[in-house]
N, C-alpha and C positions, 0 to 999 in steps of 0.2 A: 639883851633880849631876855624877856621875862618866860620862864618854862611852867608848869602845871605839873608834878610828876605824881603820876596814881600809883599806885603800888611801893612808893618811897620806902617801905620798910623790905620789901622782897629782896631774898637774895640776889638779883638782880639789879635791882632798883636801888635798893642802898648803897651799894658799890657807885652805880651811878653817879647818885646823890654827891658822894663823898669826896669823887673825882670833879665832878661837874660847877662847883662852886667858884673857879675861879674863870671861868665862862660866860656863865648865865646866874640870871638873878631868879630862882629858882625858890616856887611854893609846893612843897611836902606836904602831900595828901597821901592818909589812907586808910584802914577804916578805925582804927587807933591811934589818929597822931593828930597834931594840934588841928590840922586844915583833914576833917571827914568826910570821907567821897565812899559812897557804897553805888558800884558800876550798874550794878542790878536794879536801882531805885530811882526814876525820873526825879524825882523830887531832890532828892540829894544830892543828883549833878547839877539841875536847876541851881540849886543856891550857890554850889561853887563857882558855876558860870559867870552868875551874878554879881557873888562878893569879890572873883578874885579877877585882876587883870590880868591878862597875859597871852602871847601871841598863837604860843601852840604847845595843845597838853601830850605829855609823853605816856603811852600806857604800858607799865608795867606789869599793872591786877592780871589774876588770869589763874585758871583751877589746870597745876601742873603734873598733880598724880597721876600718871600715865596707866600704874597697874590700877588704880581707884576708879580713873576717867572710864577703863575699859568695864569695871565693875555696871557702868549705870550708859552702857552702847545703848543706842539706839532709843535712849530717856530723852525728851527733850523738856524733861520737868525735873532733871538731873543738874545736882550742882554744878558739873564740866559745861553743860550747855547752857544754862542761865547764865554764868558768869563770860564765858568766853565768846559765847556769839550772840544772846539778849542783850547782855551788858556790853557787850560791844555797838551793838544797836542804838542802844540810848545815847551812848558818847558819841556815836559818827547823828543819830539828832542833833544833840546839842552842840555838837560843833557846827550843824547848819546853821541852825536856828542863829547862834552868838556870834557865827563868824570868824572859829578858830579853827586851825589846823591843827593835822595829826599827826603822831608819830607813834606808828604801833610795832611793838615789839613781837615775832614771828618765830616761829621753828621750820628747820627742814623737816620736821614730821609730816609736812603737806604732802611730801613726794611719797609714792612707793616704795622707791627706791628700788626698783627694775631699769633705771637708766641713768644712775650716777655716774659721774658727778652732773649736777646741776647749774644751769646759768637764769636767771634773773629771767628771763625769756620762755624757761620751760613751761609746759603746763602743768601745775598744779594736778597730782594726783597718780594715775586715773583711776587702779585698781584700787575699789574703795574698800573690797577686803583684805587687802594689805596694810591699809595705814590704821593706827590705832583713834580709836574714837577720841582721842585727845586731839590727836592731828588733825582729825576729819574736822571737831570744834572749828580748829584756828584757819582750818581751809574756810569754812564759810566763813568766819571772822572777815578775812582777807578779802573775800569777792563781795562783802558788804560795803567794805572801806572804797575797794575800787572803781565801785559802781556808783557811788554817791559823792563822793569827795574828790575836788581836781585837785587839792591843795594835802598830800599826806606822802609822811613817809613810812613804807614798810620794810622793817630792817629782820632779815631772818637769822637768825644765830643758831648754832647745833651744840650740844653737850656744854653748856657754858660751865667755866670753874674758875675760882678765883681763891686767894687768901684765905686769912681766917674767916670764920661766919659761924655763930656758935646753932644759928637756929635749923639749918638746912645743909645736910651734903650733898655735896656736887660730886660728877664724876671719881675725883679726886680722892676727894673725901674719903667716897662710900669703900675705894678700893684699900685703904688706909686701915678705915674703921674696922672692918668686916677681917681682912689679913691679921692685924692684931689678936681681934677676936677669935682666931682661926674658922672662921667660919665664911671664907673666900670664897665663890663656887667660882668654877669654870669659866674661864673667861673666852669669849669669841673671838675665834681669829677670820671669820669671813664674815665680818661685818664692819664695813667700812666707814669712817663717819672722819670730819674735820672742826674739833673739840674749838671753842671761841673759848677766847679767854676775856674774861667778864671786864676786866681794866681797858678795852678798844676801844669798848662803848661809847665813853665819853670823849675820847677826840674824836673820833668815828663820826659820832653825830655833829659835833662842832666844825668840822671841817666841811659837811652834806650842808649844815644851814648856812657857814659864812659865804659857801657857791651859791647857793640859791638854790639846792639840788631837792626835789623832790622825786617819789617812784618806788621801786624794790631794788633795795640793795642785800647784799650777803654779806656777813662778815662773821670769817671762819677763821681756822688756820688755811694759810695757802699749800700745805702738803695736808696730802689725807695719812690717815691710821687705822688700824685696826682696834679694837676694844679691847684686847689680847697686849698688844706691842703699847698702848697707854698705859695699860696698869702694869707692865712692867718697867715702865720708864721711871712711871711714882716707885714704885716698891725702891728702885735704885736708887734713885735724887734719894729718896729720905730716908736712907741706911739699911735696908730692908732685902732678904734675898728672893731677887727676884725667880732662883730654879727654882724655890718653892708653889713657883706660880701656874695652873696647871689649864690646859687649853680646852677650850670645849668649838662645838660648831653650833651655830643658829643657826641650818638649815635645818639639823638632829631636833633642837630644841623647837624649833618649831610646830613638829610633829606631834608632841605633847600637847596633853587635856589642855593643861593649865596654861598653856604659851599663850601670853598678850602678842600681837601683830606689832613684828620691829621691822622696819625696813632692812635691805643688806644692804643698801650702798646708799645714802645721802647724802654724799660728800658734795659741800656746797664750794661751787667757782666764784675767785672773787675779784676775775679781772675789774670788773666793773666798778668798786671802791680802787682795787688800786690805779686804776688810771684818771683819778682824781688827784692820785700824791698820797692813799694812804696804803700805807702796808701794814695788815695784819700782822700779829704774831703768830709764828709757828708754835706747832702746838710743845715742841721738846724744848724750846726756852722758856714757852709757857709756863713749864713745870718747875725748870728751875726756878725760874722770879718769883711763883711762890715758894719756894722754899725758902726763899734771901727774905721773902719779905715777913713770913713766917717764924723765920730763923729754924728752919726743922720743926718746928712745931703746930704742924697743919690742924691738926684735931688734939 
């Protein structure tokens, strides 16, 4: 099966990429790489349509700065919305138009997070001044896709982190980088989230297409955590003391000028992949198999 993947250099996407090869026969687009797809531009998906074959494009692309996205709320001439719900626009086009399906990569930032955990069934949302404009983005992304497209899948993922990646920290990373640094802050312990580890992705998907499975799927760890009890698990796996690590609350933080809108509780459910045959990773061997595959050497 020939795949489209847009975003092939993202830290998401490349992982992908990496794992996904002995699967599918897979064309790496992105807006630097040999096959160029810029999401936001008719014309540029036009010609990939065109030049390339292939059954169904996986999309990566997507404006992920959260504290940035909230910088440009309520811009709909802002790069968070151009790229994640314009240019989402254009692709569920040209996938009319060509007659390809989709496969869009999602965040539980759609929810609230007033009724975690989450099933594939919830409704999206609803307090829309709880979700951060980043989220808000990928919510209409989402009711774009499912309002025009019978043939897509939308796969939601939370806090993804994986191995090395020299261009972007993840979860992981940042609580690595930053502790080093000493320059750690406070970490929440009332806020709940189920960390995806970015290696699922690819049998995850290979397993949804060899069924025939189209829809919303989740794919998380099957236990939840706290933001607090993550970054002490890294500081552990990778040598590091973790009583150094000191607790804050997001409810407190909330209250502040500065606070971007985080949900407390996203933790997404994942019976519904696993009763296909796949079981996620938990998010605390997650951490180890980066570290085996890192060799301690995360950042």
């Amino acid at each position: 099966m020939k795949l489209l993947v847009v975003g092939s250099k993202s830290m998401v996407g490349s992982r992908f990429c990496e794992l996904a090869t002995a699967d599918f026969n897979l064309v790496k687009a992105d807006l630097h790489d040999h096959v160029s797809v810029d999401i936001t531009r008719v014309d540029s998906l036009t010609s990939s349509f065109k030049n390339q074959k292939f059954e169904w494009l996986v999309l990566f692309s997507a404006f992920t700065d959260v504290d940035g996205a909230e910088e440009q709320r309520n811009d709909k001439n802002g790069a968070c919305w151009q790229i994640n719900v314009e240019g989402v626009k254009n692709v569920v086009g040209a996938c009319l138009k060509y007659q390809r399906k989709l496969i869009f990569i999602s965040t539980d930032f759609v929810f609230d997070g007033t009724g975690g955990p989450y099933s594939e069934n919830d409704p999206m949302g609803p307090d829309l001044d709880k979700i951060s404009w980043y989220g808000i983005t990928k919510k209409e992304a989402e009711k774009i896709i499912t309002k025009a497209l019978s043939k897509f899948i939308i796969l939601r993922i939370s806090y993804p982190y994986r191995g090395r990646f020299g261009k972007k920290d993840d979860i992981a990373k940042r609580v690595l980088r930053l502790y080093r640094g000493n320059r750690l802050y406070p970490m929440f312990t009332d806020q709940t989230i189920t960390p995806t580890f970015i290696d699922d992705l690819s049998p995850a998907l290979s397993l949804l297409l060899a069924e025939n499975q189209t829809g919303i799927f989740h794919l998380a760890s099957p236990t939840a955590t706290t933001q607090y009890d993550f970054a002490k698990e890294v500081l552990g796996v990778f040598g590091e003391d973790p009583g150094r690590l000191r607790k804050g609350s997001q409810a407190e933080f909330l209250k502040t000028a500065q606070a971007v809108p985080r949900p407390k509780n996203t933790s997404l459910k994942v019976d519904k992949i696993k009763a296909l045959g796949f079981e996620p990773t938990d998010w605390k061997r997650g951490i180890k198999i980066i570290y085996e595959q890192s060799k301690g050497r995360l950042i």
